[in-house]
DSSP file (Angstrom, degrees, kcal/mol; ACC not computed):
  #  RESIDUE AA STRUCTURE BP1 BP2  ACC     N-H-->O    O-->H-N    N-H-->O    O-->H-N    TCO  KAPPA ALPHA  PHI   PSI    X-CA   Y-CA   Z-CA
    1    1 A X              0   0    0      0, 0.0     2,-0.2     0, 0.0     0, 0.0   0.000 360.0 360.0 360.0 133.1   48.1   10.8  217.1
    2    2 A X        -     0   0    0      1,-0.1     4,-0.2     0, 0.0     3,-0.2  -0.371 360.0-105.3-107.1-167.2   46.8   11.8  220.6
    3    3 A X  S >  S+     0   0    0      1,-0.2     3,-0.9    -2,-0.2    -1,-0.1   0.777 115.7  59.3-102.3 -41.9   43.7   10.9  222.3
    4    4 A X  T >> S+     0   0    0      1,-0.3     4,-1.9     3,-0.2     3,-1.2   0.644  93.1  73.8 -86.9  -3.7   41.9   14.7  221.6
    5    5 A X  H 3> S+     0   0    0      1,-0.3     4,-1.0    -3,-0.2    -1,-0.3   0.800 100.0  36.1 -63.2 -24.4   42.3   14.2  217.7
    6    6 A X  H <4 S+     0   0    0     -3,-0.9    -1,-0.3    -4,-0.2    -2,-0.2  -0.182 121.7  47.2-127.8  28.6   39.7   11.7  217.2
    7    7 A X  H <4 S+     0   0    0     -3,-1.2    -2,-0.2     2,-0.1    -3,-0.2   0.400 111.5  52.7-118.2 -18.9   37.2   13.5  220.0
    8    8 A X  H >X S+     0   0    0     -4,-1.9     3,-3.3     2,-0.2     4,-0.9   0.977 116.0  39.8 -68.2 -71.4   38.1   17.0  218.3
    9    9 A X  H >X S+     0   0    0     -4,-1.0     2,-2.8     1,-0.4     3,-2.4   0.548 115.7  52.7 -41.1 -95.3   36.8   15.1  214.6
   10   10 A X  H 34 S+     0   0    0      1,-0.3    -1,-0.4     2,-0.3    -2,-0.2  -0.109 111.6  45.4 -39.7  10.5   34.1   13.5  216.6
   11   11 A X  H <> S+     0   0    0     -3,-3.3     4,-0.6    -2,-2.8    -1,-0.3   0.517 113.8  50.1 -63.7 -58.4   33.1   17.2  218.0
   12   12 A X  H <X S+     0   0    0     -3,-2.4     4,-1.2    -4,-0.9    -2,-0.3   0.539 104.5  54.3 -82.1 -30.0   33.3   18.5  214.9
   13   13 A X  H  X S+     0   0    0     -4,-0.8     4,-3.4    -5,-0.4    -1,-0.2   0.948 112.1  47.9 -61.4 -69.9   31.2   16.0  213.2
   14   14 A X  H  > S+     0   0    0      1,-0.2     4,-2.8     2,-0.2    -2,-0.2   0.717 109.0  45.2 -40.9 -32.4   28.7   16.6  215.5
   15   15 A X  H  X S+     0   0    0     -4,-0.6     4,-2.6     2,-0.2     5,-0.4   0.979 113.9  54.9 -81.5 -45.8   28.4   20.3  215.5
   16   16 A X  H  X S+     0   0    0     -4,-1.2     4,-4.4     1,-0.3     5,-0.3   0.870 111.2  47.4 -90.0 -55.1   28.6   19.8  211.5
   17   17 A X  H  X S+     0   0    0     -4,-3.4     4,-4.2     1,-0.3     5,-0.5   0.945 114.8  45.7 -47.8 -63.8   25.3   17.3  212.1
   18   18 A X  H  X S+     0   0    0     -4,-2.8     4,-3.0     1,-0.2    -1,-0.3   0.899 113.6  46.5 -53.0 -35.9   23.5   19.9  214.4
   19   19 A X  H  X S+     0   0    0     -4,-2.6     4,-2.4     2,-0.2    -2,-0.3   0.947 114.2  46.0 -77.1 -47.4   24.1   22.8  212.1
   20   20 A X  H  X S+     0   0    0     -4,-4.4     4,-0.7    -5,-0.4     5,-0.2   0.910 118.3  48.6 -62.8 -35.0   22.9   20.5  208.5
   21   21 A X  H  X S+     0   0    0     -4,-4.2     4,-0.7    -5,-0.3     3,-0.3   0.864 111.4  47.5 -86.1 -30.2   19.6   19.4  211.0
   22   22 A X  H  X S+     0   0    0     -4,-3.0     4,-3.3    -5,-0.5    -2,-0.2   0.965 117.6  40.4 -71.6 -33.7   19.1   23.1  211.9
   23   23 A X  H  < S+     0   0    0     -4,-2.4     4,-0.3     1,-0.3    -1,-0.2   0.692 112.7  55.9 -74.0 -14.7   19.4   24.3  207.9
   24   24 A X  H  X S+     0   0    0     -4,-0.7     4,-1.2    -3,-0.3    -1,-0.3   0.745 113.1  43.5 -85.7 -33.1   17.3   21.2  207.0
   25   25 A X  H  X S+     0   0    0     -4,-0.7     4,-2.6     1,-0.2     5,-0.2   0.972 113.1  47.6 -62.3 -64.8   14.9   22.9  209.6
   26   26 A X  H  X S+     0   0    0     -4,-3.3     4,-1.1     2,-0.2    -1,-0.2   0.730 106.3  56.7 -50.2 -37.4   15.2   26.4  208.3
   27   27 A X  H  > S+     0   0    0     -4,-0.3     4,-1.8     2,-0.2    -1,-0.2   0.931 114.5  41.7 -85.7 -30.7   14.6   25.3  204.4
   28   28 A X  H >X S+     0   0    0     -4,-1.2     4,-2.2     1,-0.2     3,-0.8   0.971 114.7  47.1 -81.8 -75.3   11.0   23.6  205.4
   29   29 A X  H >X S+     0   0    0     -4,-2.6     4,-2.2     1,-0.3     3,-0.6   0.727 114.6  51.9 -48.5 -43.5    9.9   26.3  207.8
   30   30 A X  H 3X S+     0   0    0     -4,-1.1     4,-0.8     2,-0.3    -1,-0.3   0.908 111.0  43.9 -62.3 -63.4   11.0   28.8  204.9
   31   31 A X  H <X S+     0   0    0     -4,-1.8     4,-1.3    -3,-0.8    -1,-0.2   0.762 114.5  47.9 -23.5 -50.9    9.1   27.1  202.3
   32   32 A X  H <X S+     0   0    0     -4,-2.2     4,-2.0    -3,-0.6    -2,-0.3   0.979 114.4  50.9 -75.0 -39.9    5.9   26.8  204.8
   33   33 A X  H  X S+     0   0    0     -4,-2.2     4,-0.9    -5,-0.3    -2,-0.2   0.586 110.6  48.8 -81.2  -9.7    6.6   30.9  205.6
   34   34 A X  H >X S+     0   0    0     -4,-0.8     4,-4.4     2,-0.2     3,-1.2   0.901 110.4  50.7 -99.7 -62.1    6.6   31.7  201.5
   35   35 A X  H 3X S+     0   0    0     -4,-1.3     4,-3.0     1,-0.3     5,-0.2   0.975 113.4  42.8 -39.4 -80.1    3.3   29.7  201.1
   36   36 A X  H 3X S+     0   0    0     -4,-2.0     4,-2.3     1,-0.2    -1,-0.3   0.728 115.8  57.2 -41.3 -29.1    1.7   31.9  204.1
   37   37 A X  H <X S+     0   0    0     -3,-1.2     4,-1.5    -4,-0.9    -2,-0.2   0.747 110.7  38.3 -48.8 -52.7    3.4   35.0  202.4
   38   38 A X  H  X S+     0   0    0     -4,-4.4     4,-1.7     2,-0.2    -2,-0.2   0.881 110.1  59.0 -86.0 -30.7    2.0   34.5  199.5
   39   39 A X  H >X S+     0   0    0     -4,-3.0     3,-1.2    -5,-0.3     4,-0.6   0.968 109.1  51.0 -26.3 -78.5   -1.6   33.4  201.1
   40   40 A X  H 3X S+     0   0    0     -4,-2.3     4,-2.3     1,-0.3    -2,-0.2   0.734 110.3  49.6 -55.8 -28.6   -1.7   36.9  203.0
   41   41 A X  H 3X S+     0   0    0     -4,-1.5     4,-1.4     1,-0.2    -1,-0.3   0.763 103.1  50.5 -70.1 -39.0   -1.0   38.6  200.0
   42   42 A X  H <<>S+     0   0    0     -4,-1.7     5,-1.5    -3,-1.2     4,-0.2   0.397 116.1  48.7 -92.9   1.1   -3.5   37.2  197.7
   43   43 A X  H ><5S+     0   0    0     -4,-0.6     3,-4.5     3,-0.2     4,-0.3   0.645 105.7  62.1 -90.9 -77.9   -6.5   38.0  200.9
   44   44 A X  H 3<5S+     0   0    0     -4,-2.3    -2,-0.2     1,-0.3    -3,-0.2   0.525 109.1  34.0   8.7 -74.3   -4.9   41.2  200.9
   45   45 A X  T 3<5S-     0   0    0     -4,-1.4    -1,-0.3     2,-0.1    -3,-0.1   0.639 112.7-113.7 -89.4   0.0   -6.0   41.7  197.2
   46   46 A X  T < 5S+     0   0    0     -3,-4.5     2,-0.7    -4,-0.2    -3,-0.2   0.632  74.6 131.6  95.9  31.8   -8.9   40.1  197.6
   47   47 A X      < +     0   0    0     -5,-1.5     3,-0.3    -4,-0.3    -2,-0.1  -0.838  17.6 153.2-112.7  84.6   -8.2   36.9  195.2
   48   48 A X        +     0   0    0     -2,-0.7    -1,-0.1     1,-0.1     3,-0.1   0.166  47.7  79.9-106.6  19.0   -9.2   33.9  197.4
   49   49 A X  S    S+     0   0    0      1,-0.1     2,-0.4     2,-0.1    -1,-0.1   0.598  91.9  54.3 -80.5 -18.0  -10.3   31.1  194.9
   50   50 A X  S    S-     0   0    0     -3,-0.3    -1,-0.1    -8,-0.1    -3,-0.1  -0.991  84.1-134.7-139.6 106.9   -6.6   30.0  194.1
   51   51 A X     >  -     0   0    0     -2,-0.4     4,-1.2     1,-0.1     5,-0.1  -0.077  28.1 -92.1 -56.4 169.4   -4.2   29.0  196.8
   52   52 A X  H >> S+     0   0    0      1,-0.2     4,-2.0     2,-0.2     3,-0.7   0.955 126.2  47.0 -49.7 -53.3   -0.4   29.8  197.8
   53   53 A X  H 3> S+     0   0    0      1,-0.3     4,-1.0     2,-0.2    -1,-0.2   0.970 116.9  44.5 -81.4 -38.3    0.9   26.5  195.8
   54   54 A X  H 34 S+     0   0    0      2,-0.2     4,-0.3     1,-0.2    -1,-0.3   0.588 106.8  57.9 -60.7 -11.3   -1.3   27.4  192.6
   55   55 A X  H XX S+     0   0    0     -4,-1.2     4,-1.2    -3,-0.7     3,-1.0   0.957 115.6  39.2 -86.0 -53.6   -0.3   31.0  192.9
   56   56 A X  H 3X S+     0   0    0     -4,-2.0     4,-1.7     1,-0.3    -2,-0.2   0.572 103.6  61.2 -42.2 -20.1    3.5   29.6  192.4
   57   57 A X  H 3X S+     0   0    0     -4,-1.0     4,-1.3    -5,-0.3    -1,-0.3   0.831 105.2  47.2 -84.8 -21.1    2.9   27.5  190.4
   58   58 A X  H <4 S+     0   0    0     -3,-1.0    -2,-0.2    -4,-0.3     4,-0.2   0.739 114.1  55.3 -58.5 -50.0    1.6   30.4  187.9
   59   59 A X  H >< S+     0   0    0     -4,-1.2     3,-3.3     2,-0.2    -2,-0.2   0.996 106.1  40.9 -23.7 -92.3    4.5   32.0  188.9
   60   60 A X  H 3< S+     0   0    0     -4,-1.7    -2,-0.2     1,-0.4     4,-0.2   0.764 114.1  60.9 -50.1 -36.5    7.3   29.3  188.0
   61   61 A X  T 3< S+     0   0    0     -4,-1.3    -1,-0.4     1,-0.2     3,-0.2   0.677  77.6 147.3 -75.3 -16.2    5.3   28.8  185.0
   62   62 A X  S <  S-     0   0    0     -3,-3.3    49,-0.5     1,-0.2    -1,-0.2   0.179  70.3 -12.7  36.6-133.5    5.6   32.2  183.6
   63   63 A X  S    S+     0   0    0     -3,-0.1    -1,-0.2    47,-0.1    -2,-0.1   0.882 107.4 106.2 -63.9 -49.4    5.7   32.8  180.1
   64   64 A X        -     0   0    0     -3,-0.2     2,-0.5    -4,-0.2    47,-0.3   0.252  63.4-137.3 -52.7 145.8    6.2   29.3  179.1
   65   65 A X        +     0   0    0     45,-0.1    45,-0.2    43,-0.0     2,-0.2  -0.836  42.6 162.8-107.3 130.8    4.2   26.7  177.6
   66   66 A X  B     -A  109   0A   0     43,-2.8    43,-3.1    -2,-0.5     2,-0.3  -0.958  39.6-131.0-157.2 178.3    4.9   23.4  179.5
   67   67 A X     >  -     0   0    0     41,-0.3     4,-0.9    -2,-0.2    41,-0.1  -0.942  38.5-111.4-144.2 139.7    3.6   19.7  180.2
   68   68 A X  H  > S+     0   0    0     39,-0.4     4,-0.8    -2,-0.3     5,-0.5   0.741 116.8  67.5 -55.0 -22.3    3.4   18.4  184.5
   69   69 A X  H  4>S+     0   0    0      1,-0.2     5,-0.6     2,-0.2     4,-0.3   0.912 101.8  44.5 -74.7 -48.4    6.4   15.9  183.5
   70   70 A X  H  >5S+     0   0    0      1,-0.2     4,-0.7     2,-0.2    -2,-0.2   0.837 108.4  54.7 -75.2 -10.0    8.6   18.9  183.0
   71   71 A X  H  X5S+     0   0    0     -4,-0.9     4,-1.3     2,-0.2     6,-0.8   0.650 111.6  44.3 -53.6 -61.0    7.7   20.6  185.9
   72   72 A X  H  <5S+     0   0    0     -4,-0.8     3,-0.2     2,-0.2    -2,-0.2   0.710 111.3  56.1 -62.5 -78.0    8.5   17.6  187.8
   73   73 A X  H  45S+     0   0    0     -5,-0.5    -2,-0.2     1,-0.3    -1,-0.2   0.945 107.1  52.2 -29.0 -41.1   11.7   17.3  185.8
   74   74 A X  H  <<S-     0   0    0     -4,-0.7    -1,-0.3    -5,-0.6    -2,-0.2   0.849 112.8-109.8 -82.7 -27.7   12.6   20.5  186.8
   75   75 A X  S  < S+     0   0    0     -4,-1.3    -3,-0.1     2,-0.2    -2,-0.1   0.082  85.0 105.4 136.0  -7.7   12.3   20.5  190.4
   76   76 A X  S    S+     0   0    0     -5,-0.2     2,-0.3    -6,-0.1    -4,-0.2   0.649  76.0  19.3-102.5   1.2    9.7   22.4  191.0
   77   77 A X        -     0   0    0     -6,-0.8     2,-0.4    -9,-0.1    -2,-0.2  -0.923  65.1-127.4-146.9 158.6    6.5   20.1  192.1
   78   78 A X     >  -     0   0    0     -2,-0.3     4,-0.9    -6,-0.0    -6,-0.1  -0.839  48.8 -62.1-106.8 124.9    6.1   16.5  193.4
   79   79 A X  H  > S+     0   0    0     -2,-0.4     4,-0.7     1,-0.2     3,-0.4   0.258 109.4   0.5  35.8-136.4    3.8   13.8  191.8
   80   80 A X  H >> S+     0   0    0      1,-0.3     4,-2.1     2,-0.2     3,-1.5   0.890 114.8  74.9 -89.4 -32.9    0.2   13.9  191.6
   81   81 A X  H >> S+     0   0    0      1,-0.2     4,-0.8     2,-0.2     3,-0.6   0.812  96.3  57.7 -33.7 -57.3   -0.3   17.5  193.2
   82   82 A X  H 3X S+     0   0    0     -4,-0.9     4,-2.3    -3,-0.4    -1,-0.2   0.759 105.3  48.2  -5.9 -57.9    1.1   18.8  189.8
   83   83 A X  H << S+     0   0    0     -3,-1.5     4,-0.5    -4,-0.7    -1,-0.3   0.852 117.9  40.3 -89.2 -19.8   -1.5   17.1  188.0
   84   84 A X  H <X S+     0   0    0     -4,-2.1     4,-1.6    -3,-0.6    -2,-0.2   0.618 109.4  54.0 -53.0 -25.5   -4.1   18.4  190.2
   85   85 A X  H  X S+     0   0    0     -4,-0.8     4,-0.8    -5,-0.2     5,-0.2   0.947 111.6  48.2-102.8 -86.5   -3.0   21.6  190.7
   86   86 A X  H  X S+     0   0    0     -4,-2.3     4,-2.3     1,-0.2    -2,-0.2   0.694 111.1  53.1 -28.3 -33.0   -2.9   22.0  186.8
   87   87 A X  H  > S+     0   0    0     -4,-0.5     4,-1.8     1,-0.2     5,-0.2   0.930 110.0  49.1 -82.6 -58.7   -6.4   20.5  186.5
   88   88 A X  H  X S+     0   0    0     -4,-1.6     4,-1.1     1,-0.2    -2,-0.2   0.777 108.3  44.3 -50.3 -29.2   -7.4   22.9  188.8
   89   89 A X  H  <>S+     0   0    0     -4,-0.8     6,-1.6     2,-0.2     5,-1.5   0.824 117.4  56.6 -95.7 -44.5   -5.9   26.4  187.3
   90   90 A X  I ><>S+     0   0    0     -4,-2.3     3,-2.3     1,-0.2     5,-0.7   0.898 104.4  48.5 -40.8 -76.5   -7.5   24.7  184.0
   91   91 A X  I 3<5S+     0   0    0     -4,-1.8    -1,-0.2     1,-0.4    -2,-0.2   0.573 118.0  43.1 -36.3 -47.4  -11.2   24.3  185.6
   92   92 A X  I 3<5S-     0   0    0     -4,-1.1    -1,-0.4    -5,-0.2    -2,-0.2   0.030 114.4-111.6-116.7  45.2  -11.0   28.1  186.8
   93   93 A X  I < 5S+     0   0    0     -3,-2.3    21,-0.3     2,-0.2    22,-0.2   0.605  82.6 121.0  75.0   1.8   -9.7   29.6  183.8
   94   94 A X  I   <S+     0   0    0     -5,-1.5    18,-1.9    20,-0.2     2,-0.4   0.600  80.6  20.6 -74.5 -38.8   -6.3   30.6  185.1
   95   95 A X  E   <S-B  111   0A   0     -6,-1.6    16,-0.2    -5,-0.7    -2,-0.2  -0.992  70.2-129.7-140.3 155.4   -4.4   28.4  182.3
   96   96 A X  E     -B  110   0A   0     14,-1.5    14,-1.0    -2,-0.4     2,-0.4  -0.399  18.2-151.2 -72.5 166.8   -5.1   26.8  178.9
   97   97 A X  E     -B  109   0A   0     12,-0.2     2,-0.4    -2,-0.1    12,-0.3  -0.998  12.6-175.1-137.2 137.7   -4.4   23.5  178.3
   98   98 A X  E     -B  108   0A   0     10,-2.0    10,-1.9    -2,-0.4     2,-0.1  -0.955  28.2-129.3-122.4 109.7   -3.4   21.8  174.5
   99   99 A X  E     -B  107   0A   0     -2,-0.4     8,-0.2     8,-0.2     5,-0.1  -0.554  41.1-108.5 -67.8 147.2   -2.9   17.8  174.2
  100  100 A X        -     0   0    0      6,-0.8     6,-0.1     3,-0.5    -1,-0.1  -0.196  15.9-136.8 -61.5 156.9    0.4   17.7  172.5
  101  101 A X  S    S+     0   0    0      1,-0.1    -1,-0.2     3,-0.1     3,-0.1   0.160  99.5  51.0-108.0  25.8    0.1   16.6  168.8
  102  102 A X  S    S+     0   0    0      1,-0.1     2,-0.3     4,-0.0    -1,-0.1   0.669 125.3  18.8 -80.4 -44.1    3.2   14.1  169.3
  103  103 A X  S >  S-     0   0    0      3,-0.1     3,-2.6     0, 0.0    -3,-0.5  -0.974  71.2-161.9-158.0  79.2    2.3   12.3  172.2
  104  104 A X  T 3  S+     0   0    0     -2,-0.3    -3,-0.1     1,-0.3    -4,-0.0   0.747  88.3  69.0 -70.6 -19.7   -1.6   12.6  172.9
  105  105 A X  T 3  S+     0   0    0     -6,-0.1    -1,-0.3     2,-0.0     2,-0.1   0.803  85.2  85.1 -70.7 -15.4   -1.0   11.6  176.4
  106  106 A X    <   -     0   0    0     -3,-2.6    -6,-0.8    -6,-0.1     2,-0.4  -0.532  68.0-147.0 -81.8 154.8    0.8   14.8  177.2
  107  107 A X  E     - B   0  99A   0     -8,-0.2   -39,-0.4    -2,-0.1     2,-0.4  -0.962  10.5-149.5-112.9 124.2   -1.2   18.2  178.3
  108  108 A X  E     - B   0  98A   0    -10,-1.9   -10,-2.0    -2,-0.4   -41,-0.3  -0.978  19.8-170.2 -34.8  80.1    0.3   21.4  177.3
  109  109 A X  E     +AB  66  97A   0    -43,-3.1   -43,-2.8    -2,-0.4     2,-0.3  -0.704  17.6 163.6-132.6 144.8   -0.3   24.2  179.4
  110  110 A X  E     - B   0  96A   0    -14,-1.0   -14,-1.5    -2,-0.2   -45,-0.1  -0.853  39.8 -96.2-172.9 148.5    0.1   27.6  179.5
  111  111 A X  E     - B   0  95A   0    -49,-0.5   -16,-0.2   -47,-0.3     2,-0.1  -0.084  33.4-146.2 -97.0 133.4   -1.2   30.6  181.6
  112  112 A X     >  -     0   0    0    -18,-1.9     4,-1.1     1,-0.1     5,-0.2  -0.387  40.0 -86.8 -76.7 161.8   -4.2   32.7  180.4
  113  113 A X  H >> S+     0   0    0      1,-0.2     3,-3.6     2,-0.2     4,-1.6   0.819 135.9  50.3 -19.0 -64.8   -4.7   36.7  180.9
  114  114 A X  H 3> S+     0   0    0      1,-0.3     4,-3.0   -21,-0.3    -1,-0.2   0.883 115.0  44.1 -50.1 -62.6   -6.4   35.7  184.4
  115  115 A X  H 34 S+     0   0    0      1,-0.3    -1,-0.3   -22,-0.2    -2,-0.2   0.405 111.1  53.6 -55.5 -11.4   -3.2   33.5  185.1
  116  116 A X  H <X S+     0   0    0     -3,-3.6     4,-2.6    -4,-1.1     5,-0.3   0.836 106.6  51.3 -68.1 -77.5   -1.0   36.2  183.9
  117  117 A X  H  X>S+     0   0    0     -4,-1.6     4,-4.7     1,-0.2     5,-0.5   0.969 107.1  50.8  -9.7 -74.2   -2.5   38.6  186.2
  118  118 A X  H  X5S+     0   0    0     -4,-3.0     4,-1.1    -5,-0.4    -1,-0.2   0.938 112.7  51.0 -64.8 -25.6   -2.0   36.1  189.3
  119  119 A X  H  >5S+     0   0    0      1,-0.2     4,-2.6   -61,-0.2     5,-0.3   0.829 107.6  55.4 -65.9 -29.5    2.1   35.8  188.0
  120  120 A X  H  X5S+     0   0    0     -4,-2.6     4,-3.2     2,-0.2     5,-0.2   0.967 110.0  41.2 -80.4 -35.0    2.2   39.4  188.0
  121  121 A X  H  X5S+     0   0    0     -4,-4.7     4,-1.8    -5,-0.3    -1,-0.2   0.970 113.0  51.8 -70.1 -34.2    1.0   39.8  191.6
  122  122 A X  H  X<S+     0   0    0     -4,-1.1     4,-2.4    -5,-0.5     5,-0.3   0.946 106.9  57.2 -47.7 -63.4    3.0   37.1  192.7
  123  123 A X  H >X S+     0   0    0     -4,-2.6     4,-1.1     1,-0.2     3,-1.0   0.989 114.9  36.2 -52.6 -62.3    6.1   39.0  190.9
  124  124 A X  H 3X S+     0   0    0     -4,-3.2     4,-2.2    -5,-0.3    -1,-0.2   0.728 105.6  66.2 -75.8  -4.2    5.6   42.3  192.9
  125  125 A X  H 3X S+     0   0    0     -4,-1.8     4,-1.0    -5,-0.2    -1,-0.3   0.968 113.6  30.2 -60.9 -46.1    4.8   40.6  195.8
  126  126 A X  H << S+     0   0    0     -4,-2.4     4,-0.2    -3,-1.0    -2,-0.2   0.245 113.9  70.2-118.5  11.6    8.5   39.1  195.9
  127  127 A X  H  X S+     0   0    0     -4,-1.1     4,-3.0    -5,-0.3    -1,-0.2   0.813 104.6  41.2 -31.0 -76.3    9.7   42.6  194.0
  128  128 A X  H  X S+     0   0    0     -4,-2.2     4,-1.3     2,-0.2    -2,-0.2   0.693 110.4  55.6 -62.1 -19.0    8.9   44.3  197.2
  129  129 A X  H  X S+     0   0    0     -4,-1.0     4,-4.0     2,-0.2    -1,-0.2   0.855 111.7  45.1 -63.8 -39.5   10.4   41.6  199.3
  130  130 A X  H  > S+     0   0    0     -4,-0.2     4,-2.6     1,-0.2     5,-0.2   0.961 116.2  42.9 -81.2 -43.4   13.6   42.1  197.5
  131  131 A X  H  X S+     0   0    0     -4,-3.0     4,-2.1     2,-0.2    -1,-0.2   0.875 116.5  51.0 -57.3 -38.0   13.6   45.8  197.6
  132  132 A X  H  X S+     0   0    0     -4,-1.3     4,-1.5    -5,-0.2     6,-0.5   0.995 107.5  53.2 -52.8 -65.5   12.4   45.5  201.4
  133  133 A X  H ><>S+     0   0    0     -4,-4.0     3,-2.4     1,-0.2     5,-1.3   0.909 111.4  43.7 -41.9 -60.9   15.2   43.2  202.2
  134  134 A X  H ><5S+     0   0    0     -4,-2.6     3,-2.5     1,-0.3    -1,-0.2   0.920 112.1  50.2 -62.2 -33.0   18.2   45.6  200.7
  135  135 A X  H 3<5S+     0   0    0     -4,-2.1    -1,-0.3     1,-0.3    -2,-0.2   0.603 110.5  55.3 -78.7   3.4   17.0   48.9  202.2
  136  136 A X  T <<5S-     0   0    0     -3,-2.4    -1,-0.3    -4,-1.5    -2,-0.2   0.401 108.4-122.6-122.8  27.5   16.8   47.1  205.5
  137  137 A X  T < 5S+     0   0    0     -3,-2.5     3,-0.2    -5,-0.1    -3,-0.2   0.445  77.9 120.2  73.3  -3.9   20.2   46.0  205.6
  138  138 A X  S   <S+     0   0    0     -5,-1.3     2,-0.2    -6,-0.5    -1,-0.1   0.950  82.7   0.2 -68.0 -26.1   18.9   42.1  206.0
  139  139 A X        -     0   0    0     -6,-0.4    -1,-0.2    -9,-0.1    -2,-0.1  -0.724  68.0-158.9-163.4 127.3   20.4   41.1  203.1
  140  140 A X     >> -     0   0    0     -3,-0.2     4,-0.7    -2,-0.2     5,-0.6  -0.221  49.0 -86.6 -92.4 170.7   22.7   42.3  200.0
  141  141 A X  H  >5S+     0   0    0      1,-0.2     4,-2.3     2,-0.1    -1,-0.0   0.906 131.9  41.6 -29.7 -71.5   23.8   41.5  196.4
  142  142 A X  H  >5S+     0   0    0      2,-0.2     4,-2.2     1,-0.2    -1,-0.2   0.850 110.3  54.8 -69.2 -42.2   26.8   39.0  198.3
  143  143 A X  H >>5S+     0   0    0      2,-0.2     3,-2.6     1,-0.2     4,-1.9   0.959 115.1  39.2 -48.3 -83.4   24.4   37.3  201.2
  144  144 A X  H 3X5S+     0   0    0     -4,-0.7     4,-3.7     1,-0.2    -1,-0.2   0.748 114.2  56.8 -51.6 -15.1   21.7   36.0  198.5
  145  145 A X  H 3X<S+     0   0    0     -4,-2.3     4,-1.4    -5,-0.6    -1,-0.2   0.911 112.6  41.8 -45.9 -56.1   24.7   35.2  196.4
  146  146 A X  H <X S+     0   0    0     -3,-2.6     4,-2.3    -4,-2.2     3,-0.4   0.961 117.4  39.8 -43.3 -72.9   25.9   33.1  199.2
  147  147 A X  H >X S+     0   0    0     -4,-1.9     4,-5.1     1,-0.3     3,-1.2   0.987 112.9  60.0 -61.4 -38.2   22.9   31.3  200.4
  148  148 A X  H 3X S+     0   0    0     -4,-3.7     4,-3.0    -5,-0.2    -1,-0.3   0.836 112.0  38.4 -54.6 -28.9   21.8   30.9  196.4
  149  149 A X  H 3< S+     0   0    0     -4,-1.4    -1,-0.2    -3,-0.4     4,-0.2   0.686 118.4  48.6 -94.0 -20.6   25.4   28.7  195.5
  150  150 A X  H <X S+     0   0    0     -4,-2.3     4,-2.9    -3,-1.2     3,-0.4   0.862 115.7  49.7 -83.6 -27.1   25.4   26.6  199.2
  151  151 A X  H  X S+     0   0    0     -4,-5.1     4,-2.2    -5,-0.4    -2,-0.3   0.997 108.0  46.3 -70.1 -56.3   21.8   26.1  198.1
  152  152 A X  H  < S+     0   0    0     -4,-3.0    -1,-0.2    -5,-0.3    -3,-0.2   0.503 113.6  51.0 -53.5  -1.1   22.6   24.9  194.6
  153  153 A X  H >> S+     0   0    0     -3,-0.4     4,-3.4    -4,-0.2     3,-2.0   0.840 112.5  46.2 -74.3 -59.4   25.6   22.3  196.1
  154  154 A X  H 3X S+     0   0    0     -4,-2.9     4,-1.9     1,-0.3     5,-0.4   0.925 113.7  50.1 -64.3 -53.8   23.3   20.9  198.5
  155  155 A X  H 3X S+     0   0    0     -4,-2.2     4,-1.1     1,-0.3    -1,-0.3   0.712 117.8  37.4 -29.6 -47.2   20.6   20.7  195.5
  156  156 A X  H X> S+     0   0    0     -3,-2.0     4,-3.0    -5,-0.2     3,-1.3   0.973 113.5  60.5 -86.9 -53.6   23.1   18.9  193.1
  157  157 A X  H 3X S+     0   0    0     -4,-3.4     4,-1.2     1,-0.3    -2,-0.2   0.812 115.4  34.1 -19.7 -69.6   24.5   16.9  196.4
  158  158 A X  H 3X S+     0   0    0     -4,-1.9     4,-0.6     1,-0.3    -1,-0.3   0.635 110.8  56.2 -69.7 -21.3   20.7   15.4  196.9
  159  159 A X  H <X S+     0   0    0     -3,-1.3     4,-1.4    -4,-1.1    -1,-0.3   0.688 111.1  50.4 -91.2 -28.4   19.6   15.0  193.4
  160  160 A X  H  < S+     0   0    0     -4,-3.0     4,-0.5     2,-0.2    -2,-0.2   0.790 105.5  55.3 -78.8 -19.9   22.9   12.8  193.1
  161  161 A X  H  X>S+     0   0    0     -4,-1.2     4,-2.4    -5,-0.3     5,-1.0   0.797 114.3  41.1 -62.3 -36.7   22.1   10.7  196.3
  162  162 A X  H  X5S+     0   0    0     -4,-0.6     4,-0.7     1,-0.2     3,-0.5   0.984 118.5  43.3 -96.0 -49.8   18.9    9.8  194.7
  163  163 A X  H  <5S+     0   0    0     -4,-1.4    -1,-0.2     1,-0.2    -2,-0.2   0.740 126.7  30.7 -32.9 -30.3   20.3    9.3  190.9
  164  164 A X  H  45S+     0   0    0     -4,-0.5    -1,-0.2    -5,-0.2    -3,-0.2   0.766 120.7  43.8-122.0 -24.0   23.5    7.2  192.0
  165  165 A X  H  <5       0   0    0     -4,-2.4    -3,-0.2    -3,-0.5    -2,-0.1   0.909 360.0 360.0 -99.3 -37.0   22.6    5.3  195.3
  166  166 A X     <<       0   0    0     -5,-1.0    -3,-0.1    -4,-0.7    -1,-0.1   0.453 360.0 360.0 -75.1 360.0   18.9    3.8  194.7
């Protein structure tokens, strides 16, 4: 063993570090830039009562009839925002709501016409994104292949961190 093996590892560690803190960087700013995306889009059509995270969340929710624990359960929302957020899309008519008839603490939810509507813009909004991206060479069938499976490591990676060390 020589003296530059364990500064090479100790290089390499680092660059490894900078490059995971830049992607760490990159997934939040990406997140805030989809939000803003989706913002412009919904002045654009002239729908300004419902914000970026209620238009996704309309989205995610699609067809499906579902209850804020399984939205949390699934990844896609945090805590109480969920249940606000739901409360809210109720209050303007965007979703129905059912208490479950197993469990009378649960709400049921699922998206009315209007809320259908606001998935559907949402859907061609990121329709044209996808179509934009291939015809402008930014990113093909193999790239989003790519990012989606490093994304879905790191995903499993962190959701085991939290499951297995705390």
């Amino acid at each position: 063993m020589t003296l530059q093996e364990p500064i090479g590892q100790h290089v390499q560690s680092k660059d490894f570090m900078v490059g995971y803190l830049e992607a760490l960087s990159l997934v939040e700013r990406l997140h805030r830039l989809l939000l803003d995306v989706i913002k412009d889009e919904f002045e654009r059509v002239g729908v300004l009562e419902i914000n970026a995270v209620q238009a996704l969340l309309l989205f995610n929710i699609g067809d499906n009839e579902v209850t804020a624990g399984e939205l949390k359960s699934r990844g896609y929302y945090q805590g109480s925002n969920v249940s606000y957020n739901l409360k809210k899309l109720v209050e303007m008519g965007y979703m129905h709501h059912q208490r479950c008839e197993i469990d009378r603490r649960s709400v049921r939810v699922r998206l009315t016409e209007q809320g259908r509507k606001i998935r559907d813009v949402v859907g061609d909004l990121f329709s044209r994104h996808a179509d934009g991206l291939k015809e402008k060479g930014v990113l093909g069938q193999d790239g989003v292949a790519e990012i989606t499976t490093s994304l879905k490591r790191m995903e499993r990676y962190w959701t085991d961190q939290i499951r297995y060390i705390y």
